[in-house]
Backbone bond lengths (Angstrom), bond angles and torsions (degrees), N, CA, C in turn:
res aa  C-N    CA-C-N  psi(-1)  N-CA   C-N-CA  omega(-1)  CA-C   N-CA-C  phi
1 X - - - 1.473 - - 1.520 108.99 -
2 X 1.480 113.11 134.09 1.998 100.41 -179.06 1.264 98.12 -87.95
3 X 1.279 95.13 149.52 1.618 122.62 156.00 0.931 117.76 -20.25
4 X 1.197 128.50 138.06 1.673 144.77 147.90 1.220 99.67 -64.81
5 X 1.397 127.93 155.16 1.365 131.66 158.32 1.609 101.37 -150.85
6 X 1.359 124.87 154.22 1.517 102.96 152.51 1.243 113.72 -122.24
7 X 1.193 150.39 132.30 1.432 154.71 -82.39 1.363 83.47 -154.43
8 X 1.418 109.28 148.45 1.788 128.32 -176.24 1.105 98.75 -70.95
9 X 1.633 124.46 -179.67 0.924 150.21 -158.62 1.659 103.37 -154.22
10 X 1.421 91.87 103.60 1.479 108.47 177.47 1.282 135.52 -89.77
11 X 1.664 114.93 106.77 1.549 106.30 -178.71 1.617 100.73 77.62
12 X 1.567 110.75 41.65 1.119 111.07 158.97 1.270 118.67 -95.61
13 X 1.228 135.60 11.73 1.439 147.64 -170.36 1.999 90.89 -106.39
14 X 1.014 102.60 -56.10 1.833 117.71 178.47 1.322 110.02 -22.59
15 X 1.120 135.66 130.91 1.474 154.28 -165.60 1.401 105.64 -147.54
16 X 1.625 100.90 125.50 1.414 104.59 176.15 1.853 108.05 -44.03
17 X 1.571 85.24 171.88 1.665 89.58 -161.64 1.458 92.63 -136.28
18 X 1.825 142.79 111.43 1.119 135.92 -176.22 1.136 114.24 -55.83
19 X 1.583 138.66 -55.67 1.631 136.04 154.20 1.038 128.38 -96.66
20 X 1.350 113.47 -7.84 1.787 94.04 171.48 1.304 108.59 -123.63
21 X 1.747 118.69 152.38 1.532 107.36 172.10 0.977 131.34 -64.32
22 X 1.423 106.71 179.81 1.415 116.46 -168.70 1.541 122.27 -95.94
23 X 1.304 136.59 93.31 1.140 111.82 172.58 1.295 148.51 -72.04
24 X 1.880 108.15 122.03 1.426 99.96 -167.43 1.339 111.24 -88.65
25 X 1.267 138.26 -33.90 1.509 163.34 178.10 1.259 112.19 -107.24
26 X 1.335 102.04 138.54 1.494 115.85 156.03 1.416 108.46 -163.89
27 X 1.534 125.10 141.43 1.471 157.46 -165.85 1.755 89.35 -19.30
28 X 1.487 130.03 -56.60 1.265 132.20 -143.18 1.898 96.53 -103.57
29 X 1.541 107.60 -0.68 1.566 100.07 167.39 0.973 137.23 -60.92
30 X 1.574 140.10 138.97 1.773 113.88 169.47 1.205 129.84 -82.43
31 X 1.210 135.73 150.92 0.985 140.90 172.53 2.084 117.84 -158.78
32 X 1.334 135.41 172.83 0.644 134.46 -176.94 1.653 123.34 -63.51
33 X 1.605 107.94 132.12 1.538 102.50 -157.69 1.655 89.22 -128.79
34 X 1.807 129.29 156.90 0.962 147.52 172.95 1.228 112.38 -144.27
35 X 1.583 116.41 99.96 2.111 122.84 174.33 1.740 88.54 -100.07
36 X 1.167 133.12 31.23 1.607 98.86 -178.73 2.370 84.65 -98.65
37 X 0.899 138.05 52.68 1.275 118.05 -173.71 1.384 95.40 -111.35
38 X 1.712 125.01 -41.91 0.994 107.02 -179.06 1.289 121.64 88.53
39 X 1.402 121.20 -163.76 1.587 120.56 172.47 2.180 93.92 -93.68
40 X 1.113 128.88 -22.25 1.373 114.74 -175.72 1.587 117.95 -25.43
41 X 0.992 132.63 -38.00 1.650 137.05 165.36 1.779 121.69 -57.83
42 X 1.582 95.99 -24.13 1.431 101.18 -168.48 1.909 108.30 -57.89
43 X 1.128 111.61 147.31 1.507 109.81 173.50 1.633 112.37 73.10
44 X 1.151 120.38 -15.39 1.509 112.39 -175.38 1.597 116.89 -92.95
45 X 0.937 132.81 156.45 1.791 153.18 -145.52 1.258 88.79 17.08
46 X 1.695 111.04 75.59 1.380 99.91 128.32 1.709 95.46 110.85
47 X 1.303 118.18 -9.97 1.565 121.19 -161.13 0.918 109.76 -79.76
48 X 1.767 137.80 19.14 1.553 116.19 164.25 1.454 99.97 -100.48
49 X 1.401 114.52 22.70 1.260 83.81 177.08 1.802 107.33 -137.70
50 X 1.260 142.73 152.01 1.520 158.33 -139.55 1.656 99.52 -56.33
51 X 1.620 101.81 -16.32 1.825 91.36 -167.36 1.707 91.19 -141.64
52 X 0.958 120.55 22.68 1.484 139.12 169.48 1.836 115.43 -77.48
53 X 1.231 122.45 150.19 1.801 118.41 166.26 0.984 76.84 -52.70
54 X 1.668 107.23 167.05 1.651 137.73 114.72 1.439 110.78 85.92
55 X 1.294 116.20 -0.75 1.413 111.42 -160.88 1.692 111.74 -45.94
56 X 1.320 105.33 -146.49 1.828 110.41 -159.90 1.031 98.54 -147.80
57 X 1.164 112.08 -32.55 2.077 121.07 -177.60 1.670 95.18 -124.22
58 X 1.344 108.03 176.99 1.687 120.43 168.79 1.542 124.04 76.36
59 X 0.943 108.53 164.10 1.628 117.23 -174.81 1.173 123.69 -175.40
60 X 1.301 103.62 59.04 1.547 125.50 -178.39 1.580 110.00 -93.12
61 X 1.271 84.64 149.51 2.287 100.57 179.78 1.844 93.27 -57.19
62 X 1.102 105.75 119.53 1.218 110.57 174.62 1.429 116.64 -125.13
63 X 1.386 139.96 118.42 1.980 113.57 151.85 1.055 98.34 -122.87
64 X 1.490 98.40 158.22 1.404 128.15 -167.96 1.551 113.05 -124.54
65 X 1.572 110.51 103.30 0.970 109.70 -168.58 1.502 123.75 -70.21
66 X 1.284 93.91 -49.91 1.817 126.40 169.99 1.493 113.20 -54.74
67 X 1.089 139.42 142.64 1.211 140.38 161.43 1.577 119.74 -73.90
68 X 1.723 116.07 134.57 1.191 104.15 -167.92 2.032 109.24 -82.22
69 X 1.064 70.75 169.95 1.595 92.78 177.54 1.567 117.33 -60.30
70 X 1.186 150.77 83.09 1.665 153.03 -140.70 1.578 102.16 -109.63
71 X 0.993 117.66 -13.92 1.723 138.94 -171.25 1.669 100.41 -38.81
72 X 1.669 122.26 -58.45 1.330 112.32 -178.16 1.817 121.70 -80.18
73 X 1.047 91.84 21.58 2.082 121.53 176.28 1.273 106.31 -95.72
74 X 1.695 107.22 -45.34 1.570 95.95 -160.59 1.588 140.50 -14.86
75 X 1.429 86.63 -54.23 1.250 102.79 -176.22 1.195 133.86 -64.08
76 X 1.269 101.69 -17.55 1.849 128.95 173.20 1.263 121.18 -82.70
77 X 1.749 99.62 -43.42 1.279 101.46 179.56 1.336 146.05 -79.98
78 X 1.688 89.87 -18.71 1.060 117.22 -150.50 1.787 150.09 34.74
79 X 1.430 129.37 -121.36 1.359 121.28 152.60 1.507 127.69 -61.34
80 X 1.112 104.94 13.74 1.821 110.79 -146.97 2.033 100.32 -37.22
81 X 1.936 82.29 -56.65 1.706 87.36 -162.34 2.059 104.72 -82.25
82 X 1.389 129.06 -6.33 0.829 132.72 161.90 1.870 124.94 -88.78
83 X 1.283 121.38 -20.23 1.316 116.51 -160.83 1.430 94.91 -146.44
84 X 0.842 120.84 8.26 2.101 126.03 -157.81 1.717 100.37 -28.91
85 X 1.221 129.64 -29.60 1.945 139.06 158.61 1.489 106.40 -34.24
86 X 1.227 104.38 -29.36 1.815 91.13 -167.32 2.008 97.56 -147.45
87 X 1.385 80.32 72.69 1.750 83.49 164.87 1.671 129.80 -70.93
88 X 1.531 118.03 137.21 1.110 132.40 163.39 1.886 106.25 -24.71
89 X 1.201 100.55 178.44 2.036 113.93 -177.79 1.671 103.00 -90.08
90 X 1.579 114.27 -17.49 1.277 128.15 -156.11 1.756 91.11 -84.80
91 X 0.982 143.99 -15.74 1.184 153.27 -171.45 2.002 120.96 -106.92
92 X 1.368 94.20 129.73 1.383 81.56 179.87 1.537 115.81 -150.38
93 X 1.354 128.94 123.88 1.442 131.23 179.82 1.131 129.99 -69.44
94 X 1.777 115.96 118.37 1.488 133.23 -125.43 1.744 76.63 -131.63
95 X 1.166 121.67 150.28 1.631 137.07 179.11 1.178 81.64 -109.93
96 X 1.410 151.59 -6.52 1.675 121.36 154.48 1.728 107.39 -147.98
97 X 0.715 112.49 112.45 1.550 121.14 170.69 1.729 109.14 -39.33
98 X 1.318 111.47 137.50 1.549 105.44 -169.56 1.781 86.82 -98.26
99 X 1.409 111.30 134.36 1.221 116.42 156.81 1.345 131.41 -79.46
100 X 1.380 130.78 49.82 1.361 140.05 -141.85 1.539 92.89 161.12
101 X 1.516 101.51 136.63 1.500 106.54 159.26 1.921 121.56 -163.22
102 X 1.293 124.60 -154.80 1.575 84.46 -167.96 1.309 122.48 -91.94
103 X 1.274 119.61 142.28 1.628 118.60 -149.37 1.596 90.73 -58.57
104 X 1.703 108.72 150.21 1.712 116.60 178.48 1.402 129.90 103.25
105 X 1.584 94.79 -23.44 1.676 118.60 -168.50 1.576 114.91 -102.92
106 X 1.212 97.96 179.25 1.134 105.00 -174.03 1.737 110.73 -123.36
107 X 0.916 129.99 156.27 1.912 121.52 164.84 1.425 107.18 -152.58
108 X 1.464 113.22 -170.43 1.318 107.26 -150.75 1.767 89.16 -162.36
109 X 1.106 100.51 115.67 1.989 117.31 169.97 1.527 113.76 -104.81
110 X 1.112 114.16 152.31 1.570 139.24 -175.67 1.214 109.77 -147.38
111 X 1.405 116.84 83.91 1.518 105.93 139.56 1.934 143.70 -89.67
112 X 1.143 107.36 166.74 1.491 99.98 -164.97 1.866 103.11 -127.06
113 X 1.513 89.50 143.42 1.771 77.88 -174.00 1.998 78.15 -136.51
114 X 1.403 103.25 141.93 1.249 147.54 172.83 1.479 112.04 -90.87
115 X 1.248 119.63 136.12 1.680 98.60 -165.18 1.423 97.76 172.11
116 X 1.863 111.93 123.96 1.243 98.32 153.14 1.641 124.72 -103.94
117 X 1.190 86.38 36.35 1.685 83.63 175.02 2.202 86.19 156.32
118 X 1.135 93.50 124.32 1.559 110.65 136.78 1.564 121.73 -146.43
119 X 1.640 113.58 -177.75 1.322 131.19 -153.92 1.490 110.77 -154.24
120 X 1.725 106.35 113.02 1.075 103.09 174.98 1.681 112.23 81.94
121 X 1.644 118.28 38.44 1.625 117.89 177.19 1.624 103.99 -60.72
122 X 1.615 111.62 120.29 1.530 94.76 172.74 1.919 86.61 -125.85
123 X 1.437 101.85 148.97 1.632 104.79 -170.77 1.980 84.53 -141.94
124 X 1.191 103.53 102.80 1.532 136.21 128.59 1.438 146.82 -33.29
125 X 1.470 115.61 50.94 1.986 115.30 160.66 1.026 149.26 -62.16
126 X 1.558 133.20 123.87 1.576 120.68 162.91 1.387 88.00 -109.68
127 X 1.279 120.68 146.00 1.304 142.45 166.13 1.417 127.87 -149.01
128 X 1.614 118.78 132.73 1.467 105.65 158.30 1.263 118.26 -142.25
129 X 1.106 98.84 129.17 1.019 125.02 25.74 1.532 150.98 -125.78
130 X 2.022 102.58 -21.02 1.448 108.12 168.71 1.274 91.07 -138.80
131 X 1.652 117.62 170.51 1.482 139.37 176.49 1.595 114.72 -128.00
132 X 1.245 96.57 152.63 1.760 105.84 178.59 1.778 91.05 -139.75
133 X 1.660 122.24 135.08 1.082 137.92 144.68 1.382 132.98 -109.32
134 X 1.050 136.75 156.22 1.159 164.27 -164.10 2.263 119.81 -147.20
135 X 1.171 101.63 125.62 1.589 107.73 178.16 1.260 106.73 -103.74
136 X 0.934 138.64 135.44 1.958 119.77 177.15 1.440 113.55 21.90
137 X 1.286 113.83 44.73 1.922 113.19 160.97 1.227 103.19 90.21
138 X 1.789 112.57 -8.43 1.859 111.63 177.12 1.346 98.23 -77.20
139 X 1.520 117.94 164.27 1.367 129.55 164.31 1.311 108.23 -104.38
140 X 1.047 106.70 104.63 1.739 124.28 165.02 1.765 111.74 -76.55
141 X 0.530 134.69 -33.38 1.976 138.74 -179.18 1.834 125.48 149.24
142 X 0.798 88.67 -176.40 1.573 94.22 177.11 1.935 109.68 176.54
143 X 0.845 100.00 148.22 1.414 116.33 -174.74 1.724 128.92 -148.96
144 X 1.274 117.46 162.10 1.998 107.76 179.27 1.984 79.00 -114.90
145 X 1.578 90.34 172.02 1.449 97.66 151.13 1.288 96.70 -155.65
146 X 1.158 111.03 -178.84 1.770 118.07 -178.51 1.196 118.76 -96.36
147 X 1.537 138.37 142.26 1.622 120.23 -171.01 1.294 104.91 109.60
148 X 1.063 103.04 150.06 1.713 117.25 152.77 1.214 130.86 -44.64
149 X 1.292 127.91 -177.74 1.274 128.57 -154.19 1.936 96.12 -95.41
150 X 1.423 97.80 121.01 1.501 107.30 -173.75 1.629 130.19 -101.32
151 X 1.042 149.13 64.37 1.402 133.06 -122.16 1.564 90.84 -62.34
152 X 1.386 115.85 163.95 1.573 132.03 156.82 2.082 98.49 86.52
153 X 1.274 105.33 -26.39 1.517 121.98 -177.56 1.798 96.00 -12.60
154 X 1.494 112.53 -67.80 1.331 132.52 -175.65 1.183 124.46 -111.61
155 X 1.673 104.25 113.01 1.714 99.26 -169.84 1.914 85.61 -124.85
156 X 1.301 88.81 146.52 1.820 114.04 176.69 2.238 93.85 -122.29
157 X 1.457 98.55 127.13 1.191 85.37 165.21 1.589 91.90 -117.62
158 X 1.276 107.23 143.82 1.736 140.92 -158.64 1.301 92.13 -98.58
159 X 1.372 128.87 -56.63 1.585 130.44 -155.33 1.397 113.41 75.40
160 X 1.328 98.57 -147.02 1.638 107.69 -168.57 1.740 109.74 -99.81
161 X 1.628 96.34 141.03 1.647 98.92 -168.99 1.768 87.00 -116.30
162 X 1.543 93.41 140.71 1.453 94.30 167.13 1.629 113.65 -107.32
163 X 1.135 96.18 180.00 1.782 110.48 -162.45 1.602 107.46 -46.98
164 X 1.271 108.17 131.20 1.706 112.86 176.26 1.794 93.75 139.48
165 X 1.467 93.27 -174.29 1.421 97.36 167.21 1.542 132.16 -128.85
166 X 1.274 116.93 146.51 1.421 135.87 -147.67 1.637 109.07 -109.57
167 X 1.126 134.03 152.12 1.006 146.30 162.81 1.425 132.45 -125.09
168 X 1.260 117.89 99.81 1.546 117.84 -177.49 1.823 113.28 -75.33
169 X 1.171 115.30 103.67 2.105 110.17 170.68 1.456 108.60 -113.82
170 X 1.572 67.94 153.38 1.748 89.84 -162.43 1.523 101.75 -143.17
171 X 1.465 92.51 155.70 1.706 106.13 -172.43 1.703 97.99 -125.51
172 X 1.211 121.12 120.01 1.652 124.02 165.81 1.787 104.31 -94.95
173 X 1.790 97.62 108.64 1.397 91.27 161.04 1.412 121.01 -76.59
174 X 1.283 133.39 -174.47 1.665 134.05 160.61 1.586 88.18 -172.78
175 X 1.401 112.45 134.80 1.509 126.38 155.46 1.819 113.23 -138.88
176 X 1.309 102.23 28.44 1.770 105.24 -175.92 1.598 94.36 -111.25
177 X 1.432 87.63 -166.22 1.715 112.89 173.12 1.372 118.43 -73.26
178 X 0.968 128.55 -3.96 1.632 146.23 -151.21 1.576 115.03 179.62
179 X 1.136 109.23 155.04 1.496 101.20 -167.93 2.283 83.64 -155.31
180 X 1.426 110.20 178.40 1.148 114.54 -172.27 1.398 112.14 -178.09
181 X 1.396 117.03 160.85 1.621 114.61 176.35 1.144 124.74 -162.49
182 X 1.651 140.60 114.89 1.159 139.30 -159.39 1.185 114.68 -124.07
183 X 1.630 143.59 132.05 1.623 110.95 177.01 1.696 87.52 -165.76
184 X 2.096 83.56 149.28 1.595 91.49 -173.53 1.199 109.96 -158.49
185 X 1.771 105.11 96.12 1.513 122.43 167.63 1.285 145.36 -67.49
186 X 1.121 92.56 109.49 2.334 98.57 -177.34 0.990 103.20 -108.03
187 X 1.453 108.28 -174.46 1.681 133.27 -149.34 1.666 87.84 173.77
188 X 1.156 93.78 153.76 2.238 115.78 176.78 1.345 81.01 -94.06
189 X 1.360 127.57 -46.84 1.829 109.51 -150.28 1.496 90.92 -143.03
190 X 0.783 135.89 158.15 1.588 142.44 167.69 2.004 107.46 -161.12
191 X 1.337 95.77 110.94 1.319 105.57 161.51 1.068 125.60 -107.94
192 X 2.029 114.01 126.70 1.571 100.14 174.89 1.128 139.34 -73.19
193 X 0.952 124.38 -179.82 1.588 126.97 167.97 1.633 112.12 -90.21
194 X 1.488 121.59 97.62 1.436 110.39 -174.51 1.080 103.70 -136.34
195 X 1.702 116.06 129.57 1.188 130.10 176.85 1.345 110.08 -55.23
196 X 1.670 85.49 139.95 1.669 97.32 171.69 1.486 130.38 -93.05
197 X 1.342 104.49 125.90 1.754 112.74 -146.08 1.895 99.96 -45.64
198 X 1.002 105.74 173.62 1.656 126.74 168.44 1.333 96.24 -59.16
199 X 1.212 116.24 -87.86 1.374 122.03 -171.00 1.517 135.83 -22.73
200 X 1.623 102.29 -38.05 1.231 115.68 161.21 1.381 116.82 -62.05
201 X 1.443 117.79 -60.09 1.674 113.06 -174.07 1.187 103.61 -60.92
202 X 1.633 126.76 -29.79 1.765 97.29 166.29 1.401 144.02 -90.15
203 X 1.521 83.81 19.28 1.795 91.47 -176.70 1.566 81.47 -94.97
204 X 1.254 122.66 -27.58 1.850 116.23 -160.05 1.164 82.33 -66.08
205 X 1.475 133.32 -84.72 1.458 158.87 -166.60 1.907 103.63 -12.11
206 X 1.730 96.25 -57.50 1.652 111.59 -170.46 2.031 94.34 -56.51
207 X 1.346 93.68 -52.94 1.730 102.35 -165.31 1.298 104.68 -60.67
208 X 1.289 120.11 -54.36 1.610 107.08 153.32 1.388 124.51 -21.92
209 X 1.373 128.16 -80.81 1.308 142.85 175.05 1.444 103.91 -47.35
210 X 1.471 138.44 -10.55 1.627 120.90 -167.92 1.593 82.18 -113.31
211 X 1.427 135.31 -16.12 1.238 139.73 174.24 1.286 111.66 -51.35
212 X 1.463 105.55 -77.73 1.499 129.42 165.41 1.535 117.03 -26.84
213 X 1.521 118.33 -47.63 1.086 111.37 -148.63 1.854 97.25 -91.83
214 X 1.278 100.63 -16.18 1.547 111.53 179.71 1.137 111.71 -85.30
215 X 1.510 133.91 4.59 1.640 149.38 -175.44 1.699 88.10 -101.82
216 X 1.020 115.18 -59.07 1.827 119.09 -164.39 1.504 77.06 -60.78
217 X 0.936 110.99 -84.64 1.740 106.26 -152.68 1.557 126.88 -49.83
218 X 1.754 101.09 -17.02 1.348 116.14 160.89 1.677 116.41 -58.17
């Protein structure tokens, strides 16, 4: 049975910003991290070859419109892009995402944003060497490029998220000598999601009850 976990809360400190955005992410944030993948991805849909997933050699301008095939992961990945609430044991929540990981491999990040309302999600990659995203289990894009790690290299604009909570996944390819990872999420407005204290529902609760009691006596 997987784990329960309950998953951070990102950029709950974040306060809309009148001119400048908001940052929800940045490279040294935590969020949910997975190294058990390994090379298992290497070579599959298509990766032996220069414009293929996953390859082993090459580093060609690539995008990928289609979402790849994750099927020989399953087991690693588990619900990630269906259930991301109840992650597998293979997963574990890191207070900073390592930008680096072991050269050849592949890994897999989850962050989560809480929110009753933002505007304008824009999320920002350099990677090497390629990336795959996902928004709530949608496939938004993914692409390689050639080079080192570039900031801004890969931009996804997200748009506007309404109230509830969201999950951004992501796949870091690497098949070079070096591998790298940079990323930096805005928003125009971002509101959190913050519980409303005790105290309040019992002053509502009392005012209720002094409501009531002024109806009978009415």
């Amino acid at each position: 049975m997987d784990t329960i976990k309950l998953l951070p809360v990102i950029a709950a400190l974040a306060l809309p910003a009148a001119a400048n955005a908001v940052v929800l992410v940045e490279t040294s944030d935590p969020g949910y991290y997975n190294n058990s993948l390994g090379t298992i991805l290497n070579n599959t849909n298509g990766g032996n070859t220069s414009t293929g997933y996953f390859p082993t050699t090459n580093d060609a301008n690539v995008d990928f419109p289609i979402a790849p095939d994750l099927t020989v992961a399953d087991a690693i990945l588990g619900d990630w892009l269906t259930d991301p609430s109840n992650l597998n044991s293979n997963w574990d929540y890191l207070e900073s995402i390592p930008n680096m990981w072991a050269i050849g491999t592949e890994v897999a990040v989850i962050y989560q944003f809480d929110t009753l309302e933002a505007t304008n999600v824009v999320a920002s990659f350099g990677v090497d060497n390629g990336i795959y995203v996902w928004l709530d289990g949608e496939y938004l894009g993914g692409a390689r490029r050639a080079g080192t790690v570039i900031p801004g290299e890969h931009v996804f604009d997200i748009g506007d998220l309404d109230a509830g909570t969201h999950y951004l996944q992501i796949i870091l390819e690497d098949h070079g000598t070096t591998n790298g990872y940079d990323v930096l999420i805005t928003a125009d407005t971002f509101t959190p999601a913050v519980p409303v204290p005790a105290a309040i529902w019992l002053f509502g609760s009392g005012l209720l009850g002094l409501i009531g009691l002024a109806r009978q006596k009415a």
